[in-house]
BANUMI-612217 format. One record per residue: residue in three letters; x, y, z of N, C-alpha, C in turn. Coordinates in Angstrom, 1 decimal, always signed. Example, Ala and Ser with C-alpha at 12.3 -4.5 7.8 and 13.67 -1.06 7.14 Angstrom:
! BANUMI-612217
R code    n.x    n.y    n.z   ca.x   ca.y   ca.z    c.x    c.y    c.z
R  ala  +13.2   -5.7   +7.8  +12.3   -4.5   +7.8  +13.2   -3.3   +7.8
R  ser  +12.8   -2.2   +7.1  +13.7   -1.1   +7.1  +12.9   +0.0   +7.9
This chain:
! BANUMI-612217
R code    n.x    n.y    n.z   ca.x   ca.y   ca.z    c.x    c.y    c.z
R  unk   +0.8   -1.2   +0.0   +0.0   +0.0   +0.0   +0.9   +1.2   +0.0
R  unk   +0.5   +1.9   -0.9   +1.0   +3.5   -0.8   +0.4   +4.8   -0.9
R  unk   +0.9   +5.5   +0.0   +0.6   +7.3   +0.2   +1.2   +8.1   +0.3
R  unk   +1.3   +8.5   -0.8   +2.1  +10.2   -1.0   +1.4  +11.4   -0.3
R  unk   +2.3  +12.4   +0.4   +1.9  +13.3   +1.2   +2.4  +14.8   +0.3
R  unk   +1.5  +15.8   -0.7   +2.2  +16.6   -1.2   +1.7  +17.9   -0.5
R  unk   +2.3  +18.9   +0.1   +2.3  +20.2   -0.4   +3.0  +21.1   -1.3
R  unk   +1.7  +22.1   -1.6   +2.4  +22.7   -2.9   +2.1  +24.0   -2.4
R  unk   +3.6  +25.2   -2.1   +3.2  +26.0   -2.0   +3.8  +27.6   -2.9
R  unk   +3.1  +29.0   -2.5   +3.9  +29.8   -2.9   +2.8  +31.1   -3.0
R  unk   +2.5  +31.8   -4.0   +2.3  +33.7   -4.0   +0.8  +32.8   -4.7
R  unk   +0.2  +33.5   -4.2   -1.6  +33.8   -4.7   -1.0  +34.0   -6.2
R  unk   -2.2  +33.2   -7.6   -1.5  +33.7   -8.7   -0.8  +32.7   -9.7
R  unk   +0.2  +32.1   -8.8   +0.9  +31.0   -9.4   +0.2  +30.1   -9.6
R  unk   -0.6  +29.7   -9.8   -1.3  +28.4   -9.9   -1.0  +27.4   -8.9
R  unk   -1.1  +27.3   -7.6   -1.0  +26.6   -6.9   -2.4  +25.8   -6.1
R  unk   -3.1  +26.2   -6.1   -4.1  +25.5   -5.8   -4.7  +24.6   -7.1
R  unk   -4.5  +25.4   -8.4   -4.7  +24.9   -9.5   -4.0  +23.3   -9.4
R  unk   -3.0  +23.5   -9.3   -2.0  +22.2   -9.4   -2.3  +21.4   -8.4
R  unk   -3.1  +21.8   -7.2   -3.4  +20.8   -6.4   -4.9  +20.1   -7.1
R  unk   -5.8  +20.6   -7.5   -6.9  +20.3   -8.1   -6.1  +19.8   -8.8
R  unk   -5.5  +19.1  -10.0   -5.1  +18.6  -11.0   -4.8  +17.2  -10.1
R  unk   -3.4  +17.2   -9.3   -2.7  +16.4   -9.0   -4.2  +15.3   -8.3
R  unk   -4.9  +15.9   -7.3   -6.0  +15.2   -7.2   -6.9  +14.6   -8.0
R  unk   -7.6  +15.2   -9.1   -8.1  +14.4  -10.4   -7.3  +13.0  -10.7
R  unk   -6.2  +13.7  -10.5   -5.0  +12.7  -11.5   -5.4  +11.4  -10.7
R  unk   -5.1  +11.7   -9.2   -5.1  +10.7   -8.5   -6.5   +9.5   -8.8
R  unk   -7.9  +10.9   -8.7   -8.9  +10.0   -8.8   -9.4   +9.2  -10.3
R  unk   -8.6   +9.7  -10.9   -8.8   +9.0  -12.6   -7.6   +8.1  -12.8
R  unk   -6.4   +8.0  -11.4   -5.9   +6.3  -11.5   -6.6   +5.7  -10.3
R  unk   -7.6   +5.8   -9.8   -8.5   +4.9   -9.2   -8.2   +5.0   -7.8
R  unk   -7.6   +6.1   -7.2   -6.5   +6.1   -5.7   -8.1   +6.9   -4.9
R  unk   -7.7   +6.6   -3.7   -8.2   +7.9   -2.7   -7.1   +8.8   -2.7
R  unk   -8.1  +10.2   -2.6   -7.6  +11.6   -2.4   -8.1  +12.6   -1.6
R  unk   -7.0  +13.5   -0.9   -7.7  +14.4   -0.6   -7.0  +16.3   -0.9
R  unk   -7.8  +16.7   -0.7   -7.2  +18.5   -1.6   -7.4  +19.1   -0.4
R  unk   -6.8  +20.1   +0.2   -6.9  +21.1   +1.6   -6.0  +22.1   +1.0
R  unk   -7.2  +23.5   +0.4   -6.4  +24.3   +0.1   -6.1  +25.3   +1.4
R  unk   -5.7  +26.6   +1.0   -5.2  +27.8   +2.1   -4.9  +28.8   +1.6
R  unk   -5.4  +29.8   +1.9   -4.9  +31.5   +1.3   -5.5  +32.3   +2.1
R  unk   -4.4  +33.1   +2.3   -4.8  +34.1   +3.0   -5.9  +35.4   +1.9
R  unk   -6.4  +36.3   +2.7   -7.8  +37.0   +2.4   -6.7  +37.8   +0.6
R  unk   -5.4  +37.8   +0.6   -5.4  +38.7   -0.1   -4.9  +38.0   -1.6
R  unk   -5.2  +36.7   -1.5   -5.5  +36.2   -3.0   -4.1  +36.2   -3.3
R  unk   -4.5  +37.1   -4.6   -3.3  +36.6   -5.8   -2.3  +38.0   -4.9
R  unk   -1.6  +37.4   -5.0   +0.1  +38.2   -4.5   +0.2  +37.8   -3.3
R  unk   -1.0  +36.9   -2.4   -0.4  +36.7   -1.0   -0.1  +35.1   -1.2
R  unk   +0.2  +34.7   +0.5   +0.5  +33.6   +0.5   -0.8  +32.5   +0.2
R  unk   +0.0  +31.2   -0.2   -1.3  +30.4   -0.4   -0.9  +29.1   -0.8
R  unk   -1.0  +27.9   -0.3   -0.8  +26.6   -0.5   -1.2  +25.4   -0.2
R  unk   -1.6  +24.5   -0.5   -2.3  +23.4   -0.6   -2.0  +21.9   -0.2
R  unk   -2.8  +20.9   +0.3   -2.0  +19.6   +0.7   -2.6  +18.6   +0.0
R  unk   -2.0  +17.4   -0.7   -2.5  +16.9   -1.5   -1.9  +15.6   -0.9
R  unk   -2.9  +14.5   -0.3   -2.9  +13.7   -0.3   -3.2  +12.2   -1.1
R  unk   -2.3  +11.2   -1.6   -3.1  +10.2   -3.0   -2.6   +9.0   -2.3
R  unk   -3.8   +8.0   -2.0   -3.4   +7.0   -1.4   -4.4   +5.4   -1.7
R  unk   -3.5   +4.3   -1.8   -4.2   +3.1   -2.2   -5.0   +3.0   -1.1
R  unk   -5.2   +3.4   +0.1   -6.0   +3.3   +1.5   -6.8   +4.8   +1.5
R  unk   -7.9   +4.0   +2.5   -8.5   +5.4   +2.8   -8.2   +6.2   +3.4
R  unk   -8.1   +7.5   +3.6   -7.2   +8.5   +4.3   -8.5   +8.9   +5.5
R  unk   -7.6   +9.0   +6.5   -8.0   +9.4   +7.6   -7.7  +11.1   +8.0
R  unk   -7.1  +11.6   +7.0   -7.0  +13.1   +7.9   -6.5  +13.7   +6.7
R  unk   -6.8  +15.1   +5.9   -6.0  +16.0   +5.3   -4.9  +16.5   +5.9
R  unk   -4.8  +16.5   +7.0   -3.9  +17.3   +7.7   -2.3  +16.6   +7.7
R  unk   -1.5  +17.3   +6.4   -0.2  +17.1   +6.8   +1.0  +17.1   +7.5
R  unk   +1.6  +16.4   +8.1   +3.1  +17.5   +9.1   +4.0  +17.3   +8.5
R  unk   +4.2  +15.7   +7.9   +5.4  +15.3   +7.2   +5.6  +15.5   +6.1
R  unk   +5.2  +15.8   +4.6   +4.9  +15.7   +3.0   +6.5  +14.7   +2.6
R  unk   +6.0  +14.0   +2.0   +7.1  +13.8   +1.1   +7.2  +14.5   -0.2
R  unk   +6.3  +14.9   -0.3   +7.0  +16.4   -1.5   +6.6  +17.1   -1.2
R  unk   +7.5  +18.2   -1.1   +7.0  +20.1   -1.4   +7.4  +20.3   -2.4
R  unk   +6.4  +21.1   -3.3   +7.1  +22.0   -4.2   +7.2  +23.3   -3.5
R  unk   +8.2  +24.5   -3.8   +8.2  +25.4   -3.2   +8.1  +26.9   -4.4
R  unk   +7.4  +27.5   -4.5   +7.2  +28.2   -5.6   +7.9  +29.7   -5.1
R  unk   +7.7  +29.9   -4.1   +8.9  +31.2   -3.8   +9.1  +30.6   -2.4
R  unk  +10.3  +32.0   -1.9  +11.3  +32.0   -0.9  +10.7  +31.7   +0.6
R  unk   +9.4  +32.4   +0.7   +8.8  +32.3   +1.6   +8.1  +30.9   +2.0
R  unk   +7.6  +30.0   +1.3   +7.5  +28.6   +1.0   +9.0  +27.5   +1.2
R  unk   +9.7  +28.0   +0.6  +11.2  +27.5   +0.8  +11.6  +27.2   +2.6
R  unk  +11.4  +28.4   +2.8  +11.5  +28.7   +4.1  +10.4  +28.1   +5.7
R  unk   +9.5  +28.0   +5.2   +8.7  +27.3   +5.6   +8.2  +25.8   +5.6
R  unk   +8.8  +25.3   +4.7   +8.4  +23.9   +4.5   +9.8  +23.3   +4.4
R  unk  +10.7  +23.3   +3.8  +11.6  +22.6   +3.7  +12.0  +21.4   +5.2
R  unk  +12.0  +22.3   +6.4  +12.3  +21.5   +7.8  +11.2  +20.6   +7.9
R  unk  +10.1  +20.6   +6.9   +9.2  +19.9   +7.5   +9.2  +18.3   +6.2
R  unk   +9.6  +18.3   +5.4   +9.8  +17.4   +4.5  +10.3  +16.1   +5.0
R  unk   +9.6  +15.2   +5.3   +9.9  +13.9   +5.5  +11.2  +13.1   +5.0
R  unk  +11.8  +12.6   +5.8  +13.7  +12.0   +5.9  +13.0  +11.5   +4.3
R  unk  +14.1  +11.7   +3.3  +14.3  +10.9   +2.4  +12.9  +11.4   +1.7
R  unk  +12.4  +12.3   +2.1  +11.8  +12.9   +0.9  +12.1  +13.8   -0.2
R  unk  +11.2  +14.3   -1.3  +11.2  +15.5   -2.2  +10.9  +16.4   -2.4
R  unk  +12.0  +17.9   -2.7  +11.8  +19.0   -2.4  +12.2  +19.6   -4.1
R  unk  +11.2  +20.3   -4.3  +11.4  +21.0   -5.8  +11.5  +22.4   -5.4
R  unk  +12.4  +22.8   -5.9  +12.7  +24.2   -5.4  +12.7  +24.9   -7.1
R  unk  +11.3  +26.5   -7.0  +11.4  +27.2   -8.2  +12.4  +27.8   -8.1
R  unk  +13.7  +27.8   -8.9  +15.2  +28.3   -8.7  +15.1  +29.7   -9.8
R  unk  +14.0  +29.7  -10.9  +13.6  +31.2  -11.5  +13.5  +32.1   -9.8
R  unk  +13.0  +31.8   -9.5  +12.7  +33.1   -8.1  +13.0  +32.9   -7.1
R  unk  +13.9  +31.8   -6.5  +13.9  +31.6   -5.0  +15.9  +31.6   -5.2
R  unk  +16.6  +32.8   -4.4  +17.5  +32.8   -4.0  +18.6  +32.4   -3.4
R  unk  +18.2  +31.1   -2.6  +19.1  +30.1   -2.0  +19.0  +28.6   -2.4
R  unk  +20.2  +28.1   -1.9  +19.9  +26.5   -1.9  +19.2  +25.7   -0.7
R  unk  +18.7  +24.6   -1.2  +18.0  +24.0   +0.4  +19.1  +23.7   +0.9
R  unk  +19.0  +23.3   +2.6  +19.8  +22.9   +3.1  +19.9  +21.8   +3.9
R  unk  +18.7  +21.4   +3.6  +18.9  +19.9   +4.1  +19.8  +19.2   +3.3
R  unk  +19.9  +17.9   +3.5  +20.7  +16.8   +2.7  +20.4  +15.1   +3.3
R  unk  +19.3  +15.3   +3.4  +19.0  +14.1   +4.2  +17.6  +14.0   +3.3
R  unk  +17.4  +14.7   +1.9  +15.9  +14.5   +0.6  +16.6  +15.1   -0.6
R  unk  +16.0  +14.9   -1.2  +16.2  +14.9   -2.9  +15.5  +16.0   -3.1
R  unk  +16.9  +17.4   -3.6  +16.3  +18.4   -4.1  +16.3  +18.6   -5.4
R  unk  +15.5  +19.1   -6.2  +15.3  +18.9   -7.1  +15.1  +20.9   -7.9
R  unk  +16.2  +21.7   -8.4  +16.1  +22.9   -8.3  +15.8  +22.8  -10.5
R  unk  +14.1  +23.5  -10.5  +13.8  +23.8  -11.3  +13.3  +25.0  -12.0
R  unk  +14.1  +25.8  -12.7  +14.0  +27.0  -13.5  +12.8  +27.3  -13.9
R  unk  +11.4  +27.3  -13.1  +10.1  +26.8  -14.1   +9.5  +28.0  -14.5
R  unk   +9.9  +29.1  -14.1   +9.2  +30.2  -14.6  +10.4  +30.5  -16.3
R  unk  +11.9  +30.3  -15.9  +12.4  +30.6  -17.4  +11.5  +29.3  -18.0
R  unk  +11.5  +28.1  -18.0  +11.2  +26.8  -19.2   +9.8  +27.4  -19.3
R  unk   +8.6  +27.8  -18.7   +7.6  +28.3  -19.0   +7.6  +29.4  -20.1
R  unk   +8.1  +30.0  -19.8   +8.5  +31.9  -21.1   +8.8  +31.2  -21.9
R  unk  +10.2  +30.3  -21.9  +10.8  +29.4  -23.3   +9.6  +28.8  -24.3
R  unk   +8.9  +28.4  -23.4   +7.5  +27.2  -24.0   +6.1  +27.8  -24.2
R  unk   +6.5  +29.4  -24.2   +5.2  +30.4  -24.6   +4.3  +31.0  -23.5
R  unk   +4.5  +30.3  -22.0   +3.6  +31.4  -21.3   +4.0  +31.7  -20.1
R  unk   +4.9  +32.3  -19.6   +5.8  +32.4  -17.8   +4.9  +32.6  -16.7
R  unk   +3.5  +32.5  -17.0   +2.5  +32.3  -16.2   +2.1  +31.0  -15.4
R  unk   +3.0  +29.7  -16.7   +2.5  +28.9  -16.1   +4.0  +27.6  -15.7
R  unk   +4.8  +28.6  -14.5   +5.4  +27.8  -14.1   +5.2  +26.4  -13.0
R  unk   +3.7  +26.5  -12.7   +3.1  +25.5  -12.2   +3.1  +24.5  -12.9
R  unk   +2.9  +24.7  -14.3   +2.1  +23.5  -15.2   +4.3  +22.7  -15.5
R  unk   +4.9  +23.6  -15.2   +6.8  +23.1  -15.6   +6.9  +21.9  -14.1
R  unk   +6.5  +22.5  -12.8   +7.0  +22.0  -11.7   +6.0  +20.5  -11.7
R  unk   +4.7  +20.5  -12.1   +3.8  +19.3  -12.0   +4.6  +18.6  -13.2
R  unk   +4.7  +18.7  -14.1   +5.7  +17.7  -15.0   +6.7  +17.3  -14.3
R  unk   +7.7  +17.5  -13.9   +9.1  +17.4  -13.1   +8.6  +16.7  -11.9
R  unk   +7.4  +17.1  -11.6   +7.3  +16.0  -10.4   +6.7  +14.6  -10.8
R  unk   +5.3  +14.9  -11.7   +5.4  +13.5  -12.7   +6.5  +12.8  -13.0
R  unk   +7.5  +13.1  -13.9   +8.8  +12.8  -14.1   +9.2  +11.7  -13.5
R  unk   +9.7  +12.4  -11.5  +10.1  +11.6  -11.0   +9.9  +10.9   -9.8
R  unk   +8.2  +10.9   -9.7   +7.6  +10.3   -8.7   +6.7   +9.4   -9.1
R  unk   +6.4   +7.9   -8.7   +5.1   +7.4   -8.7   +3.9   +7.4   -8.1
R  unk   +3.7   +8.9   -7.6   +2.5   +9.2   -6.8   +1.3   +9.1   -7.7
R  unk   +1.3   +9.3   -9.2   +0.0   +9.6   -9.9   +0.8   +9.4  -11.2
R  unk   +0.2   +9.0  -12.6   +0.8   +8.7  -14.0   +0.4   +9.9  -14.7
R  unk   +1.5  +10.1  -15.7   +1.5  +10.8  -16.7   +0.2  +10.4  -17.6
R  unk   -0.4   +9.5  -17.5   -1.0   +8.9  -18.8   -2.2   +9.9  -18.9
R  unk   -3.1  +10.5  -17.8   -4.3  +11.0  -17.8   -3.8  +12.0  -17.7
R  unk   -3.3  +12.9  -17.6   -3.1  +14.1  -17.2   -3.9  +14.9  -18.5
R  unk   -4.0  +14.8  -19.1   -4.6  +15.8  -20.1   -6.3  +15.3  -20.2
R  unk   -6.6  +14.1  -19.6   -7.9  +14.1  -18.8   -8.5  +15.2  -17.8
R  unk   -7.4  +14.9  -17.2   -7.2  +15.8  -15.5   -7.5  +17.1  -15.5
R  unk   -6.3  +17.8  -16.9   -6.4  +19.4  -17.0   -8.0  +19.5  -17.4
R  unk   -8.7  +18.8  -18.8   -9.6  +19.3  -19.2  -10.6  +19.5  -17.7
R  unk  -11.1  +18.3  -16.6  -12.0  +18.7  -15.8  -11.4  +19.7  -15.1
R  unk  -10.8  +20.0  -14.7   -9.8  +21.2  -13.6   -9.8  +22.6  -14.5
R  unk   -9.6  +22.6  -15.4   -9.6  +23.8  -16.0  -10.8  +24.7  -16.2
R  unk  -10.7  +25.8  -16.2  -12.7  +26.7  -16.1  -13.0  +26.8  -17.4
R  unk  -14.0  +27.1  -17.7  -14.3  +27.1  -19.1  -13.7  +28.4  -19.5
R  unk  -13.7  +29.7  -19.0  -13.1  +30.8  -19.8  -11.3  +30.6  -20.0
R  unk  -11.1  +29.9  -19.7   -8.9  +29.1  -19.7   -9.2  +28.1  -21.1
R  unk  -10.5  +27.8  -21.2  -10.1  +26.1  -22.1   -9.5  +26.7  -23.1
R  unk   -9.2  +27.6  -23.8   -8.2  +28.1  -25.0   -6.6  +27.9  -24.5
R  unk   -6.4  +27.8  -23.1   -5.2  +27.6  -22.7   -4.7  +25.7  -22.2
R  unk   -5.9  +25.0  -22.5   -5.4  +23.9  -22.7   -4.5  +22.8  -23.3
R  unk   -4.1  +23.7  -24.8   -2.8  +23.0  -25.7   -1.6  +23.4  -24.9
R  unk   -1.5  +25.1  -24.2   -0.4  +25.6  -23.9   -0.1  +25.0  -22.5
R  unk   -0.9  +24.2  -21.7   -0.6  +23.9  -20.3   -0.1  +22.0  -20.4
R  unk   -0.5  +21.8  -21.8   +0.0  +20.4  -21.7   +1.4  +20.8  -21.7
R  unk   +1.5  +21.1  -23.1   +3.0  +21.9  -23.5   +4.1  +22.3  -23.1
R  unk   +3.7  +23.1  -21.9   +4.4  +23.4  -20.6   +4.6  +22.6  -19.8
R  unk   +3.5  +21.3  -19.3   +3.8  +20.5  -18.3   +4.7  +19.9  -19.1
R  unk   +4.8  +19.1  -20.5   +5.3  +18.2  -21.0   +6.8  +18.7  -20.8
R  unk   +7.2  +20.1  -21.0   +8.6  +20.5  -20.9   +8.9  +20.1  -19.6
R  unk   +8.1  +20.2  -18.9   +8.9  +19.8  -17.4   +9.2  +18.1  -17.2
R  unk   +7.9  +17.7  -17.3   +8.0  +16.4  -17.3   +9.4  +15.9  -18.0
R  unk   +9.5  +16.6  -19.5  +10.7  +15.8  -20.3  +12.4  +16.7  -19.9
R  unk  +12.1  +17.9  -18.8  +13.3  +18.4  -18.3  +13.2  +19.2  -17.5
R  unk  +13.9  +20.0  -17.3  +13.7  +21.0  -15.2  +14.6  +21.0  -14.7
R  unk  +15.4  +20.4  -14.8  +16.5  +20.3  -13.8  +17.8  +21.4  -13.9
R  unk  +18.0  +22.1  -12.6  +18.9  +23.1  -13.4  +19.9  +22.8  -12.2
R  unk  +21.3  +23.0  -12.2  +22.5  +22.9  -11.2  +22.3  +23.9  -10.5
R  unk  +22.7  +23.0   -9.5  +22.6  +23.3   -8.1  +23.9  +24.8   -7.8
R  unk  +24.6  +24.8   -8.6  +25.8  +25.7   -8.9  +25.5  +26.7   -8.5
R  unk  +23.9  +27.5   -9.4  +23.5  +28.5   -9.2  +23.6  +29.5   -8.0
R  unk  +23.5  +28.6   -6.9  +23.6  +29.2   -5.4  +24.9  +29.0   -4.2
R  unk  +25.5  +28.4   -5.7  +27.5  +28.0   -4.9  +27.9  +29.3   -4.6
């Protein structure tokens, strides 16, 4: 039996709640229990705001995460907050477009991805969310690549469905790359 514990956090805006609704879909269209627990403060897009995504072959007894085995961290203030809390031998994606430092643990797998540049590269720097959910497809078996473009159509609002070719597109860059050296912060 397995359960992945994700938070995904960062600035009102980024698509992060977005990416939690997806990664959940994903889960329930490979047949898993899930659960979504978003959070934002009153001031929306520019403030803080992050989500817990739970996907598990058992039924889950609580949204409430302490440990995640994955964070994504979409800015510094997320970085800074979640990293100590990332479960031994877990995964940490750090957006390295915007976030200043290196993690400092060494006891999980960071994973430092440029997602706001590979987003602009791949036509929309809006959607560095859609770079970081690829890269974590990539290299987790929490949820399959195969439905995802299932996933986006129910998750996405009808005034976005014109942005549906461009959010595969974007995730697919991630999914097929992301990775940028760690150097950056030597």
């Amino acid at each position: 039996m397995s359960t992945t514990k994700i938070i995904i956090a960062g600035f009102g805006g980024q698509g992060i709640l977005f990416t939690g609704k997806l990664m959940t879909y994903q889960g329930l269209l490979d047949g898993k229990y899930v659960s979504w627990l978003p959070s934002y403060g009153p001031e929306v897009r520019g403030g803080t705001c992050n989500c817990s995504v739970i996907i598990s072959d058992e039924p889950i007894g609580s949204p409430i995460i302490d440990n995640p085995d994955i964070v994504i961290a979409m800015n510094r203030p997320s970085l800074d907050k979640y990293e100590p809390r990332v479960a031994k031998g877990g995964k940490l994606f750090v957006e390295s477009s915007l976030i200043d430092r290196k993690a400092e643990r060494t006891d999980i797998t960071v994973y430092y991805v440029p997602a706001t540049e590979i987003a602009n590269e791949n036509g929309d720097n809006r959607l560095g969310n859609m770079v970081m959910h690829g890269k974590v497809l990539s290299v987790t078996d929490a949820i399959s690549f195969d439905n995802v473009r299932q996933a986006i159509e129910k998750v996405i609002s009808a005034r976005h469905r014109d942005l549906l070719d461009i959010n595969m597109k974007i995730l697919a860059a991630g999914y097929s790359g992301g990775q940028a050296a760690a150097s950056r912060f030597a």
